[in-house]
N, C-alpha and C positions, 0 to 999 in steps of 0.2 A: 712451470705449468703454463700452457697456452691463454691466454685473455680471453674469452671471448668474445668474437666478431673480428678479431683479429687476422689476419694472414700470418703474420708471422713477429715471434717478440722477441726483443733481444733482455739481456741481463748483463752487463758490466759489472766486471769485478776485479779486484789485485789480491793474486795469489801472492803471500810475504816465499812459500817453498820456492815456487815459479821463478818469481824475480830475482830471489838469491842464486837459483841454478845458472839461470841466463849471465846473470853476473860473474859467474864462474869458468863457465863454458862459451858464449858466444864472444868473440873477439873485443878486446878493451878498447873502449871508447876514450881513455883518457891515461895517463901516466899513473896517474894515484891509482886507478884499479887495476892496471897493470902491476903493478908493486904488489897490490895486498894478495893476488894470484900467487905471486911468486913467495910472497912470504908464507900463505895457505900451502903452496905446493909442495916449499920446502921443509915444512914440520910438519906435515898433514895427509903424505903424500899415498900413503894404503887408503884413506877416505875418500882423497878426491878421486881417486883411480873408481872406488867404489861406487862414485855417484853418476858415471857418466853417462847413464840413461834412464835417468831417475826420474828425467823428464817427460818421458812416456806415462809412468806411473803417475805422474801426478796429473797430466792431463785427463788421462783415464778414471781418475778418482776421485781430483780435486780437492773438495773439501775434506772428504774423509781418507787424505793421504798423510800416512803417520812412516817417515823415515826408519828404515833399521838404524842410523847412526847417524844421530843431529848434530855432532859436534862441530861439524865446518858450518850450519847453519845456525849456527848458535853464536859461533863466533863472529858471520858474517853481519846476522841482526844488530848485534853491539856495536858494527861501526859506522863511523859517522856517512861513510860514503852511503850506506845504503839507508841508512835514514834519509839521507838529504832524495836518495833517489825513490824512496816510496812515497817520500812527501811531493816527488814532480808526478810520480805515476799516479798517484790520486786525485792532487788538478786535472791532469789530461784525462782520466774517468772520468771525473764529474763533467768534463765539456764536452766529451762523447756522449755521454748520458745527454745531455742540455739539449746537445742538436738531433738528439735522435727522440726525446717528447718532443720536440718543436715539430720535427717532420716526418714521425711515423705511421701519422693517418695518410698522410698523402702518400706515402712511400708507401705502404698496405695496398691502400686503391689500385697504384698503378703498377705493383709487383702483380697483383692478381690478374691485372689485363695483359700483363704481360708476359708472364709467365703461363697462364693457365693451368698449373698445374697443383697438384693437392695442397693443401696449405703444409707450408714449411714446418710451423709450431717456435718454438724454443731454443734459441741459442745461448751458449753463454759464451760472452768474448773476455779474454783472460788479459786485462790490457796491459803490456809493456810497455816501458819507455823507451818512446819512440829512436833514442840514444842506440838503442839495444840493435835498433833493428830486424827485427823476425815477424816469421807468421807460419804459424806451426798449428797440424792438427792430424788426429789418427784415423784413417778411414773407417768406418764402419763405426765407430765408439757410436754405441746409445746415446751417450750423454751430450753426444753435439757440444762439443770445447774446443775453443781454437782460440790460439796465442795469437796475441796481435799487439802490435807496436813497431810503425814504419817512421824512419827517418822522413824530414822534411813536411809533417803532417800536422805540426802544431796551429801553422798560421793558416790554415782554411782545411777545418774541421769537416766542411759539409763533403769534401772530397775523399777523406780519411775516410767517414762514415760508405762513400761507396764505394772505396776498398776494401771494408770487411762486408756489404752486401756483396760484392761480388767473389769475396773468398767464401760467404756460405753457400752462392749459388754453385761454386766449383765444389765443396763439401760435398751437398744437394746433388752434384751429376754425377760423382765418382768419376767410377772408370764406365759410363756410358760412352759411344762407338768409341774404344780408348785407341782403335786402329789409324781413327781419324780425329786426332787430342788438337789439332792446328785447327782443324774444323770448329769442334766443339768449342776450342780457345776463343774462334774469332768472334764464332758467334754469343759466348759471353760475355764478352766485350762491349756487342752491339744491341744488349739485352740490358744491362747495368752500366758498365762506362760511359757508352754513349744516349741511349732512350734515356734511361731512367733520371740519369744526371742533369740532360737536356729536358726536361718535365720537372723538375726538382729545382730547376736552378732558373728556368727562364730560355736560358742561354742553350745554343747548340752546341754538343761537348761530342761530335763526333772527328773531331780532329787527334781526341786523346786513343788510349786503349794502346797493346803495343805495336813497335815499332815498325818490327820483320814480318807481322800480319798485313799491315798497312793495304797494303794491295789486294790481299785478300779478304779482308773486311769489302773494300768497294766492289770487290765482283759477286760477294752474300747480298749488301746492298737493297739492288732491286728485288727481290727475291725478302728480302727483311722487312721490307714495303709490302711486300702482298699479305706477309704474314702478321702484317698491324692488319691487314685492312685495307689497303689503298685499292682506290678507281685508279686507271690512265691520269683522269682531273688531277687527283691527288698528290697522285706522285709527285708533278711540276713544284707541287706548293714545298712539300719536306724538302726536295733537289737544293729548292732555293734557300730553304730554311739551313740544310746542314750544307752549304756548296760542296755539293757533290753532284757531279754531272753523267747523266747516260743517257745512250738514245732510247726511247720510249718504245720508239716502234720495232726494235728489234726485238721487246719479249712479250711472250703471250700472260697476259695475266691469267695467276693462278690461285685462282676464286677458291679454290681446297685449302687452301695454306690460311686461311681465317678462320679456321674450325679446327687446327691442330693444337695444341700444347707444343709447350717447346721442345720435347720430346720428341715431335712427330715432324715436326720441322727441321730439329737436329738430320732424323733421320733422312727424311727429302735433300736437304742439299750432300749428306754424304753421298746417298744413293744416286744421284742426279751430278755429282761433280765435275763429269767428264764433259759436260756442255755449259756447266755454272762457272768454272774455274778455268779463264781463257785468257791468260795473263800476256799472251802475245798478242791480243784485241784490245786489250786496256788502255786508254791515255789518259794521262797525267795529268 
């Protein structure tokens, strides 16, 4: 259920189904759980066959997901691997939990200026270890559930944290203009990776986001500046803020773009591309 005054809340939790599946199915992380696969495999092997998209189901269902045949999970709970591993997945809850009361007034505030659009409500993030590697979730489900637990995410938490803001804001867009997914990529990127991180953190985080966008992030850019709000004045100060550089006088400020949601911004630079996205004018 939504808080009231909120924008939007999250819930951490370890599903014991979740994590035994993932343990099962997503690639071994280490020799010993490579083994107990293969010894589940091979005296087990009508079950595991049976489970292999059980993971749908339990995302769908979560709490109230009751297996036709618990037996591999039954077995898997009893070993020591997966004890030791729901005892790390439940530290890295609780510090996901930790960083997100620490900064989810402020992250509220500026998800709302940010976004503009109707309050998000309720997620629940299904945390994995981060060992496991994934981030998994079913489009359209009511219930707002997404697996999450990425490698590399233990030692700066507040970053982890806007990896899963930004996997609910992809949630959140679906398949909006899904003809232009590079578009809508970049501009989630420059909406959570880079704003919201750089407002959260102090620091300018628009160096991050990915890689093969890179360029096309800087040509949204200008155009990502009108839709915070900038004057001409302004733009100079963020330029310097995030070094990123463009000539000023080349674009007409578009004083509409502060009155859209991201929606509607989305929609402007798709429709507008063909003068936005001029990758032979760009320098480096």
């Amino acid at each position: 259920m939504k808080v009231s005054g909120e924008y939007m809340n999250i819930e951490f939790v370890v599903n014991d189904y979740l994590l035994a599946w993932y343990l099962l199915f997503r690639p071994s992380f280490c020799e010993e759980v490579q083994k107990l696969k293969e010894k589940l495999w091979n005296n087990h092997q009508k079950q595991y066959i049976s489970m292999q998209k059980e993971n749908i189901e339990i995302l769908k269902y979560t709490q109230d997901f009751i297996p036709d045949d618990d037996t591999l999970y039954n077995l898997i709970f009893d070993t020591e691997i997966f004890k030791d591993l729901k005892k790390e997945t439940e530290k890295y809850r609780q510090k996901l939990l930790e960083v997100w009361d620490k900064n989810k007034k402020n992250i509220n505030q500026n998800l709302d200026e940010l976004l503009r659009i109707k309050d998000i409500n309720s997620y629940t993030i299904l945390v994995i270890n981060p060992k496991i590697d994934v981030v998994e979730f079913i489009k359209s489900n009511p219930k707002k559930n997404i697996s999450w637990g990425k490698k590399d995410t233990e030692n700066n938490l507040l970053e982890a944290l806007i990896h899963i803001l930004y996997t609910i804001l992809k949630y959140e867009i679906g398949d909006f203009q899904k003809e232009n997914s590079e578009i809508v990529t970049a501009i989630l990127d420059l909406a959570i990776t880079n704003e919201l991180y750089t407002r959260i953190s102090g620091v300018s985080k628009y160096s991050l986001g990915y890689k093969k966008l890179r360029l096309l992030r800087r040509q949204l850019y200008p155009y990502w500046l009108m839709y915070l709000g900038c004057d001409k004045e302004e733009l100079v100060t963020y330029m310097m803020r995030d070094q990123i550089a463009f000539d000023i006088d080349k674009y007409t400020i578009e004083k509409g773009l502060r009155k859209v949601d991201l929606y509607g911004f989305i929609d402007f630079c798709c429709k507008n591309q063909k003068y936005i996205i001029r990758l032979d004018d760009l320098a480096i």
